[in-house]
C-alpha positions as CSV (number, residue, x, y, z in Angstrom):
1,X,28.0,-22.7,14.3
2,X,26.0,-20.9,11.4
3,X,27.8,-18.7,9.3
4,X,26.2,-14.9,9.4
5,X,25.7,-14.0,5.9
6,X,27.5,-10.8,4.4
7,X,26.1,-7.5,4.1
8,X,26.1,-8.2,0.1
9,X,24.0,-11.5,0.3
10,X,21.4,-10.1,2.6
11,X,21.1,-6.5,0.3
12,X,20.3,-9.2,-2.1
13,X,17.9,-10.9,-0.4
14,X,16.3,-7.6,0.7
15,X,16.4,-6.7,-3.0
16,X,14.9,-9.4,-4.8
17,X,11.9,-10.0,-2.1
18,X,11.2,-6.3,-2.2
19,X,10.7,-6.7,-6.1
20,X,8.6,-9.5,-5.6
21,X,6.6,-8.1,-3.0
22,X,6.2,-4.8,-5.7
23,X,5.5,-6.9,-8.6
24,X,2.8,-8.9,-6.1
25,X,1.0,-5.6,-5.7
26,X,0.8,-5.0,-9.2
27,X,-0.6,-8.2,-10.1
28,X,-2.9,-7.5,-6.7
29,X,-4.2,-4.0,-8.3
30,X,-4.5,-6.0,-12.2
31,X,-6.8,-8.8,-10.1
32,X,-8.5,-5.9,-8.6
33,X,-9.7,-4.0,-11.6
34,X,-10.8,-8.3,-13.2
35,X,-12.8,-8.2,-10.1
36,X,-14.4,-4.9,-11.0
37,X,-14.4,-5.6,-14.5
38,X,-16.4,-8.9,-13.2
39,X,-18.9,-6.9,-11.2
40,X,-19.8,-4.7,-13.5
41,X,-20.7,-7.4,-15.8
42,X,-22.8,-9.0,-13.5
43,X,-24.8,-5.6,-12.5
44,X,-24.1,-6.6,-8.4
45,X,-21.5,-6.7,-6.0
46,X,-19.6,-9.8,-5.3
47,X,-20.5,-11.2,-2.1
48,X,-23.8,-9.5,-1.3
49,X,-26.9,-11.3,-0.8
50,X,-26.6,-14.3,-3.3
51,X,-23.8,-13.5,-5.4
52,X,-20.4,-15.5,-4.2
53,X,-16.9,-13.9,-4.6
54,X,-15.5,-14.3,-7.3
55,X,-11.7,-15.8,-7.5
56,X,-10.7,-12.1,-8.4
57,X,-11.7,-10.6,-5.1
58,X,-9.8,-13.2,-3.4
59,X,-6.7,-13.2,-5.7
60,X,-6.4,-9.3,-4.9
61,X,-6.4,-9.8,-1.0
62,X,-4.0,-12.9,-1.4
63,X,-1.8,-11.0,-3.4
64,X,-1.8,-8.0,-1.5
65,X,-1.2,-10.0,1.5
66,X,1.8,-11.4,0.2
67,X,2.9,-8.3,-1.5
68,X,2.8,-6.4,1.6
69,X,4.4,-9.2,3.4
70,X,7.2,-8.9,1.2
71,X,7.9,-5.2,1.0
72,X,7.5,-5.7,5.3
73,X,10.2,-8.2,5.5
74,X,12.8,-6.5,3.1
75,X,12.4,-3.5,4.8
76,X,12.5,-4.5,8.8
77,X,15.5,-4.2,10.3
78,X,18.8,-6.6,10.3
79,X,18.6,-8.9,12.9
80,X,21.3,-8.3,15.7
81,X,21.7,-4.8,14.7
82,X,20.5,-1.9,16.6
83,X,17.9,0.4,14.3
84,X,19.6,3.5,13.2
């Protein structure tokens, strides 16, 4: 039989992964202006014709990913309890 956590442990839980998910956007909107930064040295847009991505482009979507992911699971409702 598992033991259900506390209401303490999982406010937390909820806590720290919704920080994370915050600081993860931040680091996602820091990529994003390197990957403008990038672009505007090059004079072109990364991806189009025969430029490639850069790693910035993709570290923004990654990190926004996650960062959303985050900030989604700390804020979904407990499990076994009815939404208020």
């Amino acid at each position: 039989m598992r033991p259900t956590p506390d209401d303490s442990s999982e406010a937390l839980a909820r806590g720290a992964v919704a920080t994370a998910g915050a600081a993860l956007l931040a680091a996602s909107a820091l990529a994003g202006a390197l990957a403008w930064r990038h672009m505007s040295l090059m004079a072109d847009i990364c991806g189009s014709a025969l430029t490639a991505h850069c790693g910035w482009c993709a570290a923004t979507v990654a990190l926004a990913a996650a960062g959303l992911g985050g900030l989604a699971w700390a804020l979904r409702p407990a499990p076994g309890r009815a939404p208020a």
